[in-house]
Short mmCIF file of the C-alpha atoms (twelve columns), coordinates in Angstrom:
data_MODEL
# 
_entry.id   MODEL 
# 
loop_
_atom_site.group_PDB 
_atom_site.id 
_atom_site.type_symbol 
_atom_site.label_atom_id 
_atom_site.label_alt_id 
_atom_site.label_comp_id 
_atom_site.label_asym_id 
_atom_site.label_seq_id 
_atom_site.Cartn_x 
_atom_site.Cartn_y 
_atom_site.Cartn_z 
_atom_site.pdbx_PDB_model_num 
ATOM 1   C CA . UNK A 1   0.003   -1.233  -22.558 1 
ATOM 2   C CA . UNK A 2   -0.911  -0.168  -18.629 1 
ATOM 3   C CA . UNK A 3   -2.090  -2.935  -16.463 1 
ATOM 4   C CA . UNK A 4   -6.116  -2.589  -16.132 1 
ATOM 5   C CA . UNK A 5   -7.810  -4.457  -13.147 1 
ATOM 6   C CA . UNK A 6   -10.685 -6.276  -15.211 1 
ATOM 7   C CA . UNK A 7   -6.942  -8.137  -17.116 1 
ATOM 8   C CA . UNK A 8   -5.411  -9.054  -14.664 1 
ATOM 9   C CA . UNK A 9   -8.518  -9.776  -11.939 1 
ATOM 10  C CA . UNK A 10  -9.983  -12.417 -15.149 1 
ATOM 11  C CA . UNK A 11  -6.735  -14.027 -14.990 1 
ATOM 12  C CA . UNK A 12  -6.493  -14.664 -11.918 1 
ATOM 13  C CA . UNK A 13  -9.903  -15.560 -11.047 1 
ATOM 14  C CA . UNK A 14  -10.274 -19.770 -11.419 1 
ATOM 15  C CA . UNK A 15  -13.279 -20.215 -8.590  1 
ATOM 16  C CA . UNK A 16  -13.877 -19.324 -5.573  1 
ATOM 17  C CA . UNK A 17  -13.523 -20.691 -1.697  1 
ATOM 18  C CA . UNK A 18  -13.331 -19.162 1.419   1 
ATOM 19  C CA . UNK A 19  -10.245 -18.092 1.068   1 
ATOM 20  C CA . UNK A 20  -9.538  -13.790 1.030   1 
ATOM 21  C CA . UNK A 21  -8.202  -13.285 -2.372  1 
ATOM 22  C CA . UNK A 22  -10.695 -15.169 -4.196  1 
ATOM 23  C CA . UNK A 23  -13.392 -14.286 -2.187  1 
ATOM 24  C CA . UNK A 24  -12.408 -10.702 -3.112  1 
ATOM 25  C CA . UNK A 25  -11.901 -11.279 -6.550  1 
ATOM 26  C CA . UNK A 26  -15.799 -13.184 -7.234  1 
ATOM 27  C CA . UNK A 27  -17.136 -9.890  -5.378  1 
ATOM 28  C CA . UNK A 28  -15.367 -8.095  -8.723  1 
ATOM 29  C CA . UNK A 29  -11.941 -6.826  -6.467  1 
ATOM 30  C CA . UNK A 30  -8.567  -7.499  -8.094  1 
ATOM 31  C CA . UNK A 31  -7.497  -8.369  -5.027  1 
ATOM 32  C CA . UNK A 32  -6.666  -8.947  -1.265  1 
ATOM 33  C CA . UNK A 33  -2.945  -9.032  0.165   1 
ATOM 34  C CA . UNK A 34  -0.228  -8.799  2.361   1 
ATOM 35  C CA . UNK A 35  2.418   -7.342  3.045   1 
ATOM 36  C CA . UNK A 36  5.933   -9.397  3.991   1 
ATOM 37  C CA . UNK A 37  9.297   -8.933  4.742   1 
ATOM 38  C CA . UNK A 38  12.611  -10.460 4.202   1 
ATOM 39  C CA . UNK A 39  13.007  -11.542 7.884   1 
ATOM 40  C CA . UNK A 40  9.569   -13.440 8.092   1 
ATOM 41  C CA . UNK A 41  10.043  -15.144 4.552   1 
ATOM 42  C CA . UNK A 42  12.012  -17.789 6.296   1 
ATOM 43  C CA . UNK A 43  9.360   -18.611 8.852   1 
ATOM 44  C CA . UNK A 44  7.851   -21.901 7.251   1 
ATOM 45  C CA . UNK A 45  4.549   -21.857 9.103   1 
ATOM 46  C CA . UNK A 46  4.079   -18.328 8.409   1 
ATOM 47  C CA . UNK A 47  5.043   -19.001 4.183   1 
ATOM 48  C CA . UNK A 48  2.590   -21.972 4.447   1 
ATOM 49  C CA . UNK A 49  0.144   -19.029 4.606   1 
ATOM 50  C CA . UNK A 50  1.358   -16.227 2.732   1 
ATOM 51  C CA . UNK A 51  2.158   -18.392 0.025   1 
ATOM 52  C CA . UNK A 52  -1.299  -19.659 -0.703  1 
ATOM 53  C CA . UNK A 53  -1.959  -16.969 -3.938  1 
ATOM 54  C CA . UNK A 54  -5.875  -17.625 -2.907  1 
ATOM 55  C CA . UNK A 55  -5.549  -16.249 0.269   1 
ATOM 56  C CA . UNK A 56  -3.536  -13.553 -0.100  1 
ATOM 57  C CA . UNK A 57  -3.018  -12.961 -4.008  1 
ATOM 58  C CA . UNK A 58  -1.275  -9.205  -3.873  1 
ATOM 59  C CA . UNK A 59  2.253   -8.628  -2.386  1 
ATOM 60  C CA . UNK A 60  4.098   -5.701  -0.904  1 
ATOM 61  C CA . UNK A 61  7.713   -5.626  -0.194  1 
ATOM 62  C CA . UNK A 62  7.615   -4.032  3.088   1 
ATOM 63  C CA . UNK A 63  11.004  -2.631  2.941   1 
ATOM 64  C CA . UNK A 64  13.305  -4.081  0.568   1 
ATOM 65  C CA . UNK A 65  12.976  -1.567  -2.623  1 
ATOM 66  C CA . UNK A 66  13.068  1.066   -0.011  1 
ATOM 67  C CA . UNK A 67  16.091  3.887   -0.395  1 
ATOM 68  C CA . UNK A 68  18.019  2.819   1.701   1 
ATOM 69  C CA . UNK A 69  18.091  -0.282  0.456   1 
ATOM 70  C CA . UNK A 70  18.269  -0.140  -3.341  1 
ATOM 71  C CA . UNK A 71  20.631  2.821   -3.426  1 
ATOM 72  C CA . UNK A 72  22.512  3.133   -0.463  1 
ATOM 73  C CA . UNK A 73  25.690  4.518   -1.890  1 
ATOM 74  C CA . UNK A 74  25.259  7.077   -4.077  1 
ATOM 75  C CA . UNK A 75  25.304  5.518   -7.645  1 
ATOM 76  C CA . UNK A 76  25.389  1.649   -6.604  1 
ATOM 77  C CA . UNK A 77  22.540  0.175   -6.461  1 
ATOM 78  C CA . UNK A 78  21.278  -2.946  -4.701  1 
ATOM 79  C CA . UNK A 79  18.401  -5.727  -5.219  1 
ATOM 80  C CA . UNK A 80  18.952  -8.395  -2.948  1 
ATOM 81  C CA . UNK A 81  16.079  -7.774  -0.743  1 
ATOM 82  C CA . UNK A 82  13.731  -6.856  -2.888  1 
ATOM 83  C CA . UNK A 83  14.479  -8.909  -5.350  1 
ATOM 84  C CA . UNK A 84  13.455  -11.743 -3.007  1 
ATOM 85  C CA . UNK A 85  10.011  -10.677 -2.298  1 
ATOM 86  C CA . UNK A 86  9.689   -10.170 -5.914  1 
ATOM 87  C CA . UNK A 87  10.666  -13.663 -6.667  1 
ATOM 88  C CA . UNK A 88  8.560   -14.708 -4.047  1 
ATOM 89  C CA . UNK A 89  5.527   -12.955 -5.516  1 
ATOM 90  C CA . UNK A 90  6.451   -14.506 -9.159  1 
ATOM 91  C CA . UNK A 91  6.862   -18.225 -7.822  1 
ATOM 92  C CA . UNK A 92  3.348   -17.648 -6.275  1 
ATOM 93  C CA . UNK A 93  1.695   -15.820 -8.904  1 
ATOM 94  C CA . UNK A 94  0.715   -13.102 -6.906  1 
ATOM 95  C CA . UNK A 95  0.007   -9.296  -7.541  1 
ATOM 96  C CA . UNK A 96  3.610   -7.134  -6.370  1 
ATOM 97  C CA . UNK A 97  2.599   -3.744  -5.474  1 
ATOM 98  C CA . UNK A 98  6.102   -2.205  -5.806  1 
ATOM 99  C CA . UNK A 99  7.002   0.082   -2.110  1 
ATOM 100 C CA . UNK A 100 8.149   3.027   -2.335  1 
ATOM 101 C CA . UNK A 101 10.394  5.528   -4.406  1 
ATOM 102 C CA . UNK A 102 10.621  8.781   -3.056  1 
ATOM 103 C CA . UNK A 103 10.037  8.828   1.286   1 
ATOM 104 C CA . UNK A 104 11.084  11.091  3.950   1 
ATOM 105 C CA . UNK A 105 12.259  8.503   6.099   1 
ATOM 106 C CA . UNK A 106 14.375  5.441   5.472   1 
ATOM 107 C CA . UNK A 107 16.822  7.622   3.382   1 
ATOM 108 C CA . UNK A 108 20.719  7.061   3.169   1 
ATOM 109 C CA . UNK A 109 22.276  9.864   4.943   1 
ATOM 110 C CA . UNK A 110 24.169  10.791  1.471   1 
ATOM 111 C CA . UNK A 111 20.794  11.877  0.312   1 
ATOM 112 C CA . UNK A 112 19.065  13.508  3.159   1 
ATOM 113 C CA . UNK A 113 22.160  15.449  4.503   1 
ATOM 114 C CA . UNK A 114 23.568  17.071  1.120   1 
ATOM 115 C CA . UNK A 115 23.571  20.118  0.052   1 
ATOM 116 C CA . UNK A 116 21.860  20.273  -2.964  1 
ATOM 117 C CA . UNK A 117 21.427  22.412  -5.681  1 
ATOM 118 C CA . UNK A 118 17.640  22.296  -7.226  1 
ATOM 119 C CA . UNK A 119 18.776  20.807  -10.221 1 
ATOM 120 C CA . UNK A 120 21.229  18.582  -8.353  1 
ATOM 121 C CA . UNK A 121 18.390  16.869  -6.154  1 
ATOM 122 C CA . UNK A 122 16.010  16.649  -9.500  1 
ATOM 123 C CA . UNK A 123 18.784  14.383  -10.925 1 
ATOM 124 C CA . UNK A 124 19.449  12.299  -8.148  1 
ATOM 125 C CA . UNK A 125 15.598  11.485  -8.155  1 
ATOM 126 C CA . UNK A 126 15.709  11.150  -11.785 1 
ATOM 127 C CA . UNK A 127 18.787  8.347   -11.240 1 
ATOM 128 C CA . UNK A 128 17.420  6.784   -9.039  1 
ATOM 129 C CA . UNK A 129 13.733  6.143   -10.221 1 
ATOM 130 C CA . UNK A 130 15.253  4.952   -13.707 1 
ATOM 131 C CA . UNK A 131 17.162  2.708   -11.765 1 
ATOM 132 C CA . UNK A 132 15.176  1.158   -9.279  1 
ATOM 133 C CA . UNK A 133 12.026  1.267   -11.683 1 
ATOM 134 C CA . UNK A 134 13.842  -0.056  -14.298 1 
ATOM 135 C CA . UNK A 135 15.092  -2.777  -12.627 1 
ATOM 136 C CA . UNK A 136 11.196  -3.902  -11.568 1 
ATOM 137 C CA . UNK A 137 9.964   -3.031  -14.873 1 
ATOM 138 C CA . UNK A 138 7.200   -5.546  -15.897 1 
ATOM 139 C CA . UNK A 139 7.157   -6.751  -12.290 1 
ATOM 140 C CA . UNK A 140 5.144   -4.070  -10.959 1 
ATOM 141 C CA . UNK A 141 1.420   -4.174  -11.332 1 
ATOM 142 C CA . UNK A 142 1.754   -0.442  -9.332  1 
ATOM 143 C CA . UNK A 143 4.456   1.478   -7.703  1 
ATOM 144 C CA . UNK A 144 4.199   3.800   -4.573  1 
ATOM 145 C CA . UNK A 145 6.035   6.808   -6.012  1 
ATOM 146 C CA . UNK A 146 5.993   9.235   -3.061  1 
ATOM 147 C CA . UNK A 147 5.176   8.089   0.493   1 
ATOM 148 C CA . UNK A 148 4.076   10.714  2.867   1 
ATOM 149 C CA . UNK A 149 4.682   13.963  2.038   1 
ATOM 150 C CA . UNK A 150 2.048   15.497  3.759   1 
ATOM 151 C CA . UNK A 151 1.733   17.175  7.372   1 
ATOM 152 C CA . UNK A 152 -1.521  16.543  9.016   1 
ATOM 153 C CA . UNK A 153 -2.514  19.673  8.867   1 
ATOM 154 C CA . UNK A 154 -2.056  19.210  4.630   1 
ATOM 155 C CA . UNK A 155 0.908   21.466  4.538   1 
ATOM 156 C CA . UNK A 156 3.813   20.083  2.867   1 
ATOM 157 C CA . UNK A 157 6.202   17.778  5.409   1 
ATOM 158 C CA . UNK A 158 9.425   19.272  5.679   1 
ATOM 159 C CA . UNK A 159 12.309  17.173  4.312   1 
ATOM 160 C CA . UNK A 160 15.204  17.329  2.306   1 
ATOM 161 C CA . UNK A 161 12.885  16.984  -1.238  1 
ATOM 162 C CA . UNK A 162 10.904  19.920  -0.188  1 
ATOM 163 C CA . UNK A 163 13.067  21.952  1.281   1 
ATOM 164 C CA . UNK A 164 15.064  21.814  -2.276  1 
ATOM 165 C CA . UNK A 165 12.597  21.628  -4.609  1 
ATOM 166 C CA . UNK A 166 9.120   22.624  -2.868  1 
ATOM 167 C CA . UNK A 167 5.736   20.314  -4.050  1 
ATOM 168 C CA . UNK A 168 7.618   20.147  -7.369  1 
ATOM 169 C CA . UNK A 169 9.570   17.403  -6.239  1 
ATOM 170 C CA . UNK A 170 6.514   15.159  -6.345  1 
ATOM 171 C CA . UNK A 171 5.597   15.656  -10.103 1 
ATOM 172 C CA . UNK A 172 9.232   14.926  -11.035 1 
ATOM 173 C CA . UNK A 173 8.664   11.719  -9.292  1 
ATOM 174 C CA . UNK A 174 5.831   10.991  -10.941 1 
ATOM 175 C CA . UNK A 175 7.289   11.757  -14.755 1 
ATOM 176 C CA . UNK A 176 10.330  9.624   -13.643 1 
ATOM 177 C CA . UNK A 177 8.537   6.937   -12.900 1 
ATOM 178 C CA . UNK A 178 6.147   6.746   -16.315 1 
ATOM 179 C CA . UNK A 179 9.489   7.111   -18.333 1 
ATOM 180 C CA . UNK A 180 10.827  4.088   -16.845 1 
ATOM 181 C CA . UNK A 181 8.326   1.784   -16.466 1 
ATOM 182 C CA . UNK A 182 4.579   3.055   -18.846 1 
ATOM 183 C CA . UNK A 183 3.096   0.176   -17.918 1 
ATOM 184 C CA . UNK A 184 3.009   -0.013  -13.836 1 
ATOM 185 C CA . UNK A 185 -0.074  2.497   -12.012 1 
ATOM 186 C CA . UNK A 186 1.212   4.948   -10.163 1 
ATOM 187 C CA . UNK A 187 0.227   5.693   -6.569  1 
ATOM 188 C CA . UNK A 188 0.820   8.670   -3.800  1 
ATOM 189 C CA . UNK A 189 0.661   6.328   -0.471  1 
ATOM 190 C CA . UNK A 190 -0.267  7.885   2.847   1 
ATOM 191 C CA . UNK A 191 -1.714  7.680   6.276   1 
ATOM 192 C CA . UNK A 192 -4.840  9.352   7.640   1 
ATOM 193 C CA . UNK A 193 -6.241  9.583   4.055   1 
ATOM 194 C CA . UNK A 194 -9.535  7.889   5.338   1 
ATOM 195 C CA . UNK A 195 -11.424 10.473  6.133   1 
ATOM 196 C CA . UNK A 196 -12.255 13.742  4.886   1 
ATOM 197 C CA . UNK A 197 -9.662  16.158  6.461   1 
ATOM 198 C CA . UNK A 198 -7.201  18.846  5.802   1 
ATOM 199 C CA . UNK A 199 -4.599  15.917  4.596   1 
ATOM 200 C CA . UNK A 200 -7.421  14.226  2.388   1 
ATOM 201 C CA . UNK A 201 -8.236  17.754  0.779   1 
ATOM 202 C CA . UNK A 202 -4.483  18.486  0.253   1 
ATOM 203 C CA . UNK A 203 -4.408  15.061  -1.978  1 
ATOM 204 C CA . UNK A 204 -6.758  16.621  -4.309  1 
ATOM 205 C CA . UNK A 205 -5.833  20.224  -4.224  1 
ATOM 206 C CA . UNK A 206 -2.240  20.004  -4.144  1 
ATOM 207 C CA . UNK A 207 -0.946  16.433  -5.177  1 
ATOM 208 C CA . UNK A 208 -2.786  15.642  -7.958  1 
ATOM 209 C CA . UNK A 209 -2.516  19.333  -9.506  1 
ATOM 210 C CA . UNK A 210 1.686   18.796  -9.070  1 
ATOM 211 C CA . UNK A 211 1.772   15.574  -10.517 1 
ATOM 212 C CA . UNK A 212 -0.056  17.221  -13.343 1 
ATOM 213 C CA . UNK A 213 1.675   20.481  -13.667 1 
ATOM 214 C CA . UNK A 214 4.724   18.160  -14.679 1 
ATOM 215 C CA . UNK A 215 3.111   16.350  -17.036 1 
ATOM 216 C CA . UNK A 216 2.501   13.090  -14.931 1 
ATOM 217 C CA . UNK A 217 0.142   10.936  -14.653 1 
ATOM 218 C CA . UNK A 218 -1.393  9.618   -11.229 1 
ATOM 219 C CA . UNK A 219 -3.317  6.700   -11.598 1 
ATOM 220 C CA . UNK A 220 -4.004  5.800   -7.961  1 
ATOM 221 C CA . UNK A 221 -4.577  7.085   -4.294  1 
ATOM 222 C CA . UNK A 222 -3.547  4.649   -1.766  1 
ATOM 223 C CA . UNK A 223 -4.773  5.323   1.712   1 
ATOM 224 C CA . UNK A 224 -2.528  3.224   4.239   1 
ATOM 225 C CA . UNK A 225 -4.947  2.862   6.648   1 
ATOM 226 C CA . UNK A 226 -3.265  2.081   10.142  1 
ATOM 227 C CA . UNK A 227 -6.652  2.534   11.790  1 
ATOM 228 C CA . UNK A 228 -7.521  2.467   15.876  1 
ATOM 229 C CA . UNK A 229 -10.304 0.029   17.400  1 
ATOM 230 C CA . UNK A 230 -12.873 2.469   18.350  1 
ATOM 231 C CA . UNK A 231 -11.601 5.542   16.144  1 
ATOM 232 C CA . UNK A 232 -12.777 4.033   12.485  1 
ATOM 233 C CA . UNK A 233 -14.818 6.192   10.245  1 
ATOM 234 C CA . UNK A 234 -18.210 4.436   9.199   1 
ATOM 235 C CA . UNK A 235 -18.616 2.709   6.220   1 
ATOM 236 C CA . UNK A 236 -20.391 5.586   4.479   1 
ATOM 237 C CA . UNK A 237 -17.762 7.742   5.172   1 
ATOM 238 C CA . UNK A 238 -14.601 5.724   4.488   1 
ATOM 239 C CA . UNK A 239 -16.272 5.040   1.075   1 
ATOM 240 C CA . UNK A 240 -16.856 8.714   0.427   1 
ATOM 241 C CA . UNK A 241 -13.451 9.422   1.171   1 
ATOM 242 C CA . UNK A 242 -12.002 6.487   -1.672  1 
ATOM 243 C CA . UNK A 243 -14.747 8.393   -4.152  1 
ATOM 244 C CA . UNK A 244 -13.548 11.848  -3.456  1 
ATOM 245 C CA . UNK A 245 -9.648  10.593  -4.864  1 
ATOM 246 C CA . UNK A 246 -12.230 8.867   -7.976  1 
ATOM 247 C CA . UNK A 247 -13.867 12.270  -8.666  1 
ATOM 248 C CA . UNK A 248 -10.441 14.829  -8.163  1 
ATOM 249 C CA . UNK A 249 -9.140  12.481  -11.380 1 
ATOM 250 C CA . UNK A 250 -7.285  9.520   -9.604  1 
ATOM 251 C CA . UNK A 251 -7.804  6.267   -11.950 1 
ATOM 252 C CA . UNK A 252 -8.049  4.073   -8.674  1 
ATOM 253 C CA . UNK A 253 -8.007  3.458   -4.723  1 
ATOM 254 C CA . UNK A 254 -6.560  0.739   -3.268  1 
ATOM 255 C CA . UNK A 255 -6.348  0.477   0.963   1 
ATOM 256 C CA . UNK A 256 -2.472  -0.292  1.175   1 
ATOM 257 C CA . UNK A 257 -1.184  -0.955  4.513   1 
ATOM 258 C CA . UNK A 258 -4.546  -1.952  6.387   1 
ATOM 259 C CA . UNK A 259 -4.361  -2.725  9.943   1 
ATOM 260 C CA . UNK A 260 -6.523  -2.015  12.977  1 
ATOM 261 C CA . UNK A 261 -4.532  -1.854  16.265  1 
ATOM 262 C CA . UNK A 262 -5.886  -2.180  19.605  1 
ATOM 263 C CA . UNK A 263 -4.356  1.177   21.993  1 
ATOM 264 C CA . UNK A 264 -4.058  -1.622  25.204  1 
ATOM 265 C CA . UNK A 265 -3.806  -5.037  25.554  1 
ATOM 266 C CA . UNK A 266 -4.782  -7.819  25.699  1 
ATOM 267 C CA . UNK A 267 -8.098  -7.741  23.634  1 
ATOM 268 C CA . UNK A 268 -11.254 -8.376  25.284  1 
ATOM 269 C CA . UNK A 269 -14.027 -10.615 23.495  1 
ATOM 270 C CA . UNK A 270 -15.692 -7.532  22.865  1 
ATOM 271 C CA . UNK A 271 -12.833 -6.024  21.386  1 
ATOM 272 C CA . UNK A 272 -12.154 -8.261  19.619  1 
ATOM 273 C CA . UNK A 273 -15.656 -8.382  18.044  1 
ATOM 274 C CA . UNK A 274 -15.319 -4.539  17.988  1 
ATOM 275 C CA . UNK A 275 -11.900 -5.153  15.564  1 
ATOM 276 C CA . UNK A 276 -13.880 -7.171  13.333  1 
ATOM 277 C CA . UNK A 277 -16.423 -4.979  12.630  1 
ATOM 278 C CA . UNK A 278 -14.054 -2.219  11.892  1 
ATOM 279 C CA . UNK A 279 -12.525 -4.569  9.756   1 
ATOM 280 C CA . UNK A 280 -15.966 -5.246  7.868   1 
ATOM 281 C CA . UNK A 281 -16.407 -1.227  6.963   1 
ATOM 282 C CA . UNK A 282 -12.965 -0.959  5.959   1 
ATOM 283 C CA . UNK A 283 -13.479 -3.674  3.200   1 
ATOM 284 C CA . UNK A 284 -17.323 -2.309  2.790   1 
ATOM 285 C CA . UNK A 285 -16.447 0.673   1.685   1 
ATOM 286 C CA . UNK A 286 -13.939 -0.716  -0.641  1 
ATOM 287 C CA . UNK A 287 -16.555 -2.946  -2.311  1 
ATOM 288 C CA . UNK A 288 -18.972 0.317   -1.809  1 
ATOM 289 C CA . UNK A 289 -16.563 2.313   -4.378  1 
ATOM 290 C CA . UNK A 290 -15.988 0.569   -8.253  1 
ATOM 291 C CA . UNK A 291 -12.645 2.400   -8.776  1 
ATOM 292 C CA . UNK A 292 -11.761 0.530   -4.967  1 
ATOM 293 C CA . UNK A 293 -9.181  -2.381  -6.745  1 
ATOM 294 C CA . UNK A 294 -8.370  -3.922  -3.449  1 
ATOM 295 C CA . UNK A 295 -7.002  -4.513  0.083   1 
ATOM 296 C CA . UNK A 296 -3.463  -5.009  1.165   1 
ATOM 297 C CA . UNK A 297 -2.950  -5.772  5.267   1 
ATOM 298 C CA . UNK A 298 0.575   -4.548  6.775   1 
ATOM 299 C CA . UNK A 299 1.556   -8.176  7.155   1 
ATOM 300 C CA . UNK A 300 -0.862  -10.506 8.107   1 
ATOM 301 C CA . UNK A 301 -0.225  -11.968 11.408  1 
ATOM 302 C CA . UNK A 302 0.248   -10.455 14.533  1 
ATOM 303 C CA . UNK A 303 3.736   -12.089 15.038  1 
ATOM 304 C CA . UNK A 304 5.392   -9.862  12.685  1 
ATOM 305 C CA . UNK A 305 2.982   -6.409  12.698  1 
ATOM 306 C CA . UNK A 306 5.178   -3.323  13.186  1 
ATOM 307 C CA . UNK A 307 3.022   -1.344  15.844  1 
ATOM 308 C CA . UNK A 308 4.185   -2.816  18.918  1 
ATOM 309 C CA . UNK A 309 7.998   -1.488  18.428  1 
ATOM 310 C CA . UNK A 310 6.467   1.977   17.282  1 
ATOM 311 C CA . UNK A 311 3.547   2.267   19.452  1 
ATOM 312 C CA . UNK A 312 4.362   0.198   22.500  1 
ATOM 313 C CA . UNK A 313 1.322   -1.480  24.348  1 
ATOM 314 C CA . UNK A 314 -0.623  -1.608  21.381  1 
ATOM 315 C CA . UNK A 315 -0.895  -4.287  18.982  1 
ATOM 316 C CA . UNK A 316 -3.498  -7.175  18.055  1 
ATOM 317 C CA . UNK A 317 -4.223  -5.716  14.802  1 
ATOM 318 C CA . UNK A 318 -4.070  -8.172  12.576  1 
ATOM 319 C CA . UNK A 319 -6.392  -10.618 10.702  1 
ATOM 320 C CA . UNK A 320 -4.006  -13.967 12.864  1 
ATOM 321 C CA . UNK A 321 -2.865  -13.712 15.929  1 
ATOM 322 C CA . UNK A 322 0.537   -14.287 17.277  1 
ATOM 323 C CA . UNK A 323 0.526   -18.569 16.648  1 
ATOM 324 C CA . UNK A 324 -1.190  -18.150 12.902  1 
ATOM 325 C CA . UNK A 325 -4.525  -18.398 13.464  1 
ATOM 326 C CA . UNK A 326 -7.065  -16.599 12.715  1 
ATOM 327 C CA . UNK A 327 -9.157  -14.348 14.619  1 
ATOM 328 C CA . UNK A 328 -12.597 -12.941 14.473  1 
ATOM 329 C CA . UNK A 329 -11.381 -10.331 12.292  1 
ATOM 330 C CA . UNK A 330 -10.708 -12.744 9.956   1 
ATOM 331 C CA . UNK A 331 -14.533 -13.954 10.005  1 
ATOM 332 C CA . UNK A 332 -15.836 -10.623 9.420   1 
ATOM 333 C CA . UNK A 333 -13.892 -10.106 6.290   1 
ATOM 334 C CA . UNK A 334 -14.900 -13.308 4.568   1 
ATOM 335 C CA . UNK A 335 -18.537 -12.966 5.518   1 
ATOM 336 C CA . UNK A 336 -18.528 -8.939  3.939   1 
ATOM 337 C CA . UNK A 337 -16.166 -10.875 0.837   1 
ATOM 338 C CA . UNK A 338 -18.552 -14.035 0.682   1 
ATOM 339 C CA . UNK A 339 -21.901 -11.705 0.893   1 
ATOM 340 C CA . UNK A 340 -20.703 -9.776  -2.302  1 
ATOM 341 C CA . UNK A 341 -18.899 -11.825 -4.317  1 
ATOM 342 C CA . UNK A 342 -20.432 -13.542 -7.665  1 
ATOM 343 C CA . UNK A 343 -19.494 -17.207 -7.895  1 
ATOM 344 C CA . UNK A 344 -17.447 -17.854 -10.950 1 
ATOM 345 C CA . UNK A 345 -19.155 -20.005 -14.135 1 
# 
C-alpha cells in the first residue's frame, strides 16, 4: 500500500499552535520541513529546533543518501550518513523525504568517467537504486529519483546518464525505484520549475512521457525553489505552475528545497519585509493548489544555508537568522498557515 497524504497528515495531526508544521497541517498540508545535514546535527541549539516534529515535521537528508555517499566504490555501499538523518527523523517522528538517486553532480568518479556500454550504465542504475532504495524501504514517505536533468532552456543536461542512454535513463530510474520500494512517491526534483518556462514545459512534455514510456510511475513534481528577493513569481502564478504538474498526470507537488536569498547584504528592513512576503506567495500558492502536500526549506537557519559558499555575497534566506531566531519571514508564514488552517476537534 503507497503512502497517501490524508494517512499520514491524520496521524500526525494532534492540535494545533503556532508552530509551522502544525499550522500547516490544520490548513489540510501534510506538512512543513527542513532540510539538515550531518555536520549541523551536532549543533545543540540548532537540534533544540529542528527537533521539535511541530515545527518542522518533514525531513530531508541534504546529502547523505547522495551517490557519492551511499555507493562510492563501485559495488560497496555505505549508510552512515544517511542513516543518521534517518534515525533522526524516526526518533522525532517526522516525515523523511528520501534525497536523491540519480544526479549529475555529486557522482563518484567511477561512475561519471566510465565508459559505458548502454546496457552497462542501465545496470549500474538498476544496482544501485535496489540498493540504496532497498535499504530505506519503509522509511521513505517519497524519494527524489532524478535531480536535475534539465537545461534551462528544457533540453536534456548533458551528463554521463544522457550521453549513454539519452531521456531513457530517467524512466529506468523511475521503474527501479517502484521495484524496490512500491510504497514510497516518487518525485523528479528541480530548480526553476516555478514558473511557466521552457524547463517547466519540458517536465510535462518530456519527463513525465519517459517515465511512462518505461512503464513507471511518477507520483510527484518537486519544484526546489531557490528563489531571489525581488525576482518571485506572484502567487497566482506560482500556483498555476504546481497545477500545470497536477493536470500533465503528476499525483502531487511538493516545494522541496525552499529558500529566498537576498543578491547583497546585509538586509534592509524593507528587505526584509520584502523576503517575507515572497515567502507568503510561495506557501499561498501551495495552499492555493489541493494536490500542493507541503513545504520543505533548504535548512532552516541562516547559519547553515548553502548560498553563501555558491553564490558569494548573497545569503539571508532563511526563515532564522544566523543566532536562531526568527525573522520576519518567519511571521509571514505563520500568519498565511494560521489564516488557513482549520483548528483540530
Amino acid at each position: 500500500m503507497r503512502f497517501s497524504s490524508a494517512m499520514v497528515g491524520a496521524g500526525l495531526l494532534t492540535g494545533t499552535s503556532a508552530q509551522l508544521h502544525s499550522l500547516a497541517v490544520a490548513a489540510g498540508k501534510l506538512y512543513f520541513g527542513s532540510a539538515t545535514d550531518n555536520g549541523e546535527i551536532t549543533d545543540t541549539a540548532y537540534r533544540a529546533i529542528l527537533d521539535n516534529a511541530d515545527e518542522f515535521g518533514q525531513i530531508t537528508p541534504g546529502n547523505g543518501q547522495k551517490w557519492q555517499f551511499t555507493e562510492p566504490t563501485q559495488g560497496q555501499f555505505s549508510y552512515t550518513s544517511g542513516d543518521a538523518i534517518a534515525s533522526l527523523a524516526k526518533e522525532n517522528n517526522q516525515l523523511l523525504r528520501c534525497h536523491t538517486l540519480v544526479w549529475h553532480s555529486q557522482l563518484p568518479s567511477w561512475v561519471s568517467g566510465g565508459s559505458w556500454t548502454e546496457a552497462e550504465l542501465t545496470s549500474i542504475i538498476d544496482t544501485h537504486i535496489s540498493n540504496v532504495v532497498g535499504h530505506y524501504k519503509g522509511a521513505c514517505y517519497s524519494w527524489d529519483v532524478v535531480n536535475e536533468a534539465l537545461n534551462e532552456d528544457g533540453t536534456l543536461r548533458d551528463s554521463i546518464f544522457s550521453k549513454v542512454l539519452g531521456s531513457s535513463f530517467i524512466g529506468i530510474a523511475f521503474h527501479a525505484a517502484g521495484q524496490a520500494d512500491p510504497d514510497a512517491l516518487l518525485y523528479y526534483n528541480d530548480y526553476n520549475l516555478e514558473w511557466t518556462g521552457s524547463k517547466s514545459k519540458a517536465v510535462i512534455n518530456t519527463v513525465i512521457p519517459a517515465i511512462k514510456a518505461a512503464g513507471a510511475e511518477i507520483d510527484g513534481v518537486g519544484c526546489q525553489a531557490h528563489l531571489i528577493v525581488g525576482s518571485v513569481p506572484s502567487r497566482a502564478d506560482l500556483a498555476a505552475t504546481l497545477q500545470s504538474y497536477i493536470d500533465a498526470g503528476a499525483a502531487e507537488v511538493a516545494y522541496t528545497e525552499l529558500d529566498i536569498r537576498f543578491s547583497s547584504l546585509p538586509p534592509t528592513d524593507d528587505g526584509l519585509k520584502t523576503q517575507g512576503d515572497a515567502y507568503a506567495d510561495v506557501v499561498g500558492a501551495c495552499l492555493d493548489v489541493e494536490e500542493c502536500v507541503g513545504i520543505t526549506i533548504w535548512d532552516y537557519t541562516d547559519k547553515y544555508s548553502w548560498i553563501p559558499s555558491v553564490f558569494p555575497g548573497s545569503g539571508a534566506a532563511l526563515l532564522y537568522d544566523e543566532n536562531l531566531e526568527k525573522k520576519p519571514a518567519w511571521t509571514s508564514v505563520s500568519s498565511i498557515l494560521a489564516a488557513a488552517a482549520t483548528p483540530a476537534c
